[in-house]
N, C-alpha and C positions, 0 to 999 in steps of 0.2 A: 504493500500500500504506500503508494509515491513518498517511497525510501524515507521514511521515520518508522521506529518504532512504537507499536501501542501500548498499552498498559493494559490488563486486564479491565479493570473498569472502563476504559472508555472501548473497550472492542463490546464489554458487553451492553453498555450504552450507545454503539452506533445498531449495536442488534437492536435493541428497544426499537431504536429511531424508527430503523427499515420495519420491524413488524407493525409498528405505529401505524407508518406511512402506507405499508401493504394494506393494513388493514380498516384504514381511513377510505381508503380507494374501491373496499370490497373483493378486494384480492386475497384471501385466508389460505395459504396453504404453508403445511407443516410438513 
């Protein structure tokens, strides 16, 4: 991911984001 390292919390806060945003849109898959 454009060459910086993440930290646990923020990879699993950009997850939040996207399932947020998947699921804002009606897009639900697991």
């Amino acid at each position: 991911m454009n060459g910086r390292t993440t930290t646990v919390s923020e990879r699993s806060e950009a997850i939040a984001d996207t399932a947020q945003a998947r699921s804002s849109s009606g897009e639900v898959r697991s």
